[in-house]
C-alpha positions in Angstrom: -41.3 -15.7 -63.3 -44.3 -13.5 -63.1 -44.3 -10.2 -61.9 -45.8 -11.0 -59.2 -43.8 -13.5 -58.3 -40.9 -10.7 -58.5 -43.0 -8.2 -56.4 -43.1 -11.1 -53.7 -39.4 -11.9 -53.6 -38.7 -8.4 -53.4 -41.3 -7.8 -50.5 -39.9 -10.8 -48.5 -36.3 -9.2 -48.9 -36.8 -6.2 -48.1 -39.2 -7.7 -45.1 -36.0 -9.7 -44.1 -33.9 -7.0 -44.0 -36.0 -4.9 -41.9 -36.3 -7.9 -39.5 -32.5 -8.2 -39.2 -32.3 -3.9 -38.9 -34.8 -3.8 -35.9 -33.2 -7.0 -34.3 -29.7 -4.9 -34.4 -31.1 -2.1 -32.8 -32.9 -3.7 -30.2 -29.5 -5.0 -29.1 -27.3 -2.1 -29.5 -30.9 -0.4 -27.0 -30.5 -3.0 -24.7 -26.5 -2.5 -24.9 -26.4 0.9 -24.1 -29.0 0.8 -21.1 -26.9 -1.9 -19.8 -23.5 0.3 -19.9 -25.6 3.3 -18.5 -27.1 1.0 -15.5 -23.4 -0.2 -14.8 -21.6 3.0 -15.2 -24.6 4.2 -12.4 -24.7 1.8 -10.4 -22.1 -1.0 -10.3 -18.8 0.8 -11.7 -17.2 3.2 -13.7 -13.7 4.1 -15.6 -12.1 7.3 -14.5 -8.9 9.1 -15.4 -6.3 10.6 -13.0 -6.1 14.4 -13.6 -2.9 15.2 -11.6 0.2 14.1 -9.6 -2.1 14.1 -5.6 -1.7 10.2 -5.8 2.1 9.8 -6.7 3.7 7.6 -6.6 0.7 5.4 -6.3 -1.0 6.5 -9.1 0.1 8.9 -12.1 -1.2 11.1 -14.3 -2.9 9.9 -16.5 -3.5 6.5 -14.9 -7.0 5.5 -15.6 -8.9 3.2 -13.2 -12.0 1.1 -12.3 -14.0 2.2 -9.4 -16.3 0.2 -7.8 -19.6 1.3 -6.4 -21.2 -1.6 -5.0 -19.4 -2.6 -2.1 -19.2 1.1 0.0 -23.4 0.1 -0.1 -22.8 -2.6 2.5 -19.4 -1.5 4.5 -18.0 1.7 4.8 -14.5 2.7 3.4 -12.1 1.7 5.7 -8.4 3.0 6.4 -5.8 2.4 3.6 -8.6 2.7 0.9 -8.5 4.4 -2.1 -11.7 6.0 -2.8 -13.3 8.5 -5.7 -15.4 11.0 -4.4 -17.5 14.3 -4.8 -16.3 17.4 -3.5 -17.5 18.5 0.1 -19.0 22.0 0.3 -15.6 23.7 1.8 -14.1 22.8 -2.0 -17.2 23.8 -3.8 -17.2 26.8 -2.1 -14.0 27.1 -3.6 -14.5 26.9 -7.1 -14.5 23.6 -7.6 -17.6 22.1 -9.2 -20.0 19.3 -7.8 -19.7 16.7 -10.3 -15.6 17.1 -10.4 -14.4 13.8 -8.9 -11.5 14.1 -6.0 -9.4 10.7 -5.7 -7.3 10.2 -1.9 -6.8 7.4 0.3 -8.3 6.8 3.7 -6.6 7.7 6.6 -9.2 7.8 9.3 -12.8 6.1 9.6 -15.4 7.9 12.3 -14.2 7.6 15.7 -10.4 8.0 14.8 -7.5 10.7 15.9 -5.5 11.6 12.7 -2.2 14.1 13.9 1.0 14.7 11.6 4.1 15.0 14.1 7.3 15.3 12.1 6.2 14.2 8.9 4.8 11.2 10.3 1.1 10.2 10.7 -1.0 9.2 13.3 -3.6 7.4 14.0 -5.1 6.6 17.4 -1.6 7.4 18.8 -0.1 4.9 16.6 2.4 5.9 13.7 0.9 5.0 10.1 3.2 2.2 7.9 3.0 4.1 4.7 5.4 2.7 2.0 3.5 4.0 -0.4 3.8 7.6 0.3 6.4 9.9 -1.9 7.7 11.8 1.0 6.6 12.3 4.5 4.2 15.4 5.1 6.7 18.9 5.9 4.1 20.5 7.8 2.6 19.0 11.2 -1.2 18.7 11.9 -2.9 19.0 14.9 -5.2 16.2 16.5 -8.3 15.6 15.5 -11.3 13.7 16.0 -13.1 12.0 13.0 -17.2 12.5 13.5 -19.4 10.1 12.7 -20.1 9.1 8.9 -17.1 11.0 7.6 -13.8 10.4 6.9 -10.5 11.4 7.0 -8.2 11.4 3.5 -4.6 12.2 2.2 -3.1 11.8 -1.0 0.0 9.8 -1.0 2.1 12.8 -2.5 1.5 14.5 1.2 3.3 17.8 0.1 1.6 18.3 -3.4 -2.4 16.8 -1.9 -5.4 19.4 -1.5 -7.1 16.9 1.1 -8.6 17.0 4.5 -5.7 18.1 6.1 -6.6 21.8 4.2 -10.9 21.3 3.3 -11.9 19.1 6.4 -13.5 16.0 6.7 -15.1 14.1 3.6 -19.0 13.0 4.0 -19.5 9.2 3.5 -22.8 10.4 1.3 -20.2 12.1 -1.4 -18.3 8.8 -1.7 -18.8 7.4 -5.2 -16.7 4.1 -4.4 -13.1 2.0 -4.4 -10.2 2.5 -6.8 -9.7 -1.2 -7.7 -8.1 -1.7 -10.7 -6.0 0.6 -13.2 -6.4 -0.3 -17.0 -4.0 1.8 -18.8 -1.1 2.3 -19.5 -0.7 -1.3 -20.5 2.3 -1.3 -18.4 0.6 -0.4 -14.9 -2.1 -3.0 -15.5 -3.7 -4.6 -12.6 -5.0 -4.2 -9.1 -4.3 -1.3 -7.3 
């Protein structure tokens, strides 16, 4: 072998193993722009900082939310959405991007009231088996305006939710709780 046969091996190698380098990190590019347009746009893992949500969801918990859906129907009563503060709890101290996570008790339109730790809506007593323990303080009657909602957490008595900040916006509504994917135990739909 010649040396410049050696010098062409070596070239061709080396050539090869840049092809395989740039081909690797075109895919891991394309990978990441793909995770960063789903986590925008179509959904997104989040973790449950305290006990609002017992005994539906825990501490801990961490869940799928889904964004898509809440772009072609709004929330509707019994959901359980992830949203952005309102102003009333940023003008607490809470900040913008901190994600709140309650279940819909009243869509636009609706009269919520709490009368002896039971909930209303429309007049009609809630069905809420999955509540902790019925709400210990009452809540007067109100009207739900248009494109905002109502929300509790299902631990009534331990919930900062609209019953104390007001109604939540639609626009701050980043989408549905639909699936919880640890612990291992508590796998599955929500």
């Amino acid at each position: 072998m010649t040396l410049h046969e050696s010098d062409a091996k070596q070239t061709s190698a080396s050539s090869k193993v840049w092809r395989i380098w740039q081909e690797n990190l075109t895919l891991v590019a394309i990978a990441l722009c793909l995770a960063l347009f789903i986590r925008t746009f179509v959904a997104e893992p989040r973790y449950i900082p305290s006990d609002s949500m017992l005994p539906t969801l825990y501490t801990g918990d961490r869940l799928v939310v889904e964004k898509i859906s809440y772009k072609f129907h709004p929330p509707q009563t019994g959901d359980i959405i992830v949203f952005q503060p309102p102003l009333e709890l940023q003008r607490r101290g809470y900040p913008k991007d901190q994600a709140f996570i309650k279940r819909v008790i009243g869509e636009p339109g609706e009269v919520i009231t709490v009368v002896k730790g039971k909930v209303y809506l429309n007049g009609q007593p809630l069905q809420e088996d999955y509540i902790a323990e019925p709400a210990n303080q009452p809540f007067p009657p109100v009207t739900v305006p248009k494109d905002e909602f109502f929300v509790m957490g299902d631990n009534r008595n331990d919930s900062n939710d609209s019953r104390y900040w007001g109604f939540l916006p639609r626009k701050n509504i980043i989408g549905k709780a639909i699936f919880r994917f640890w612990p291992l135990d508590r796998i599955g739909l929500i």
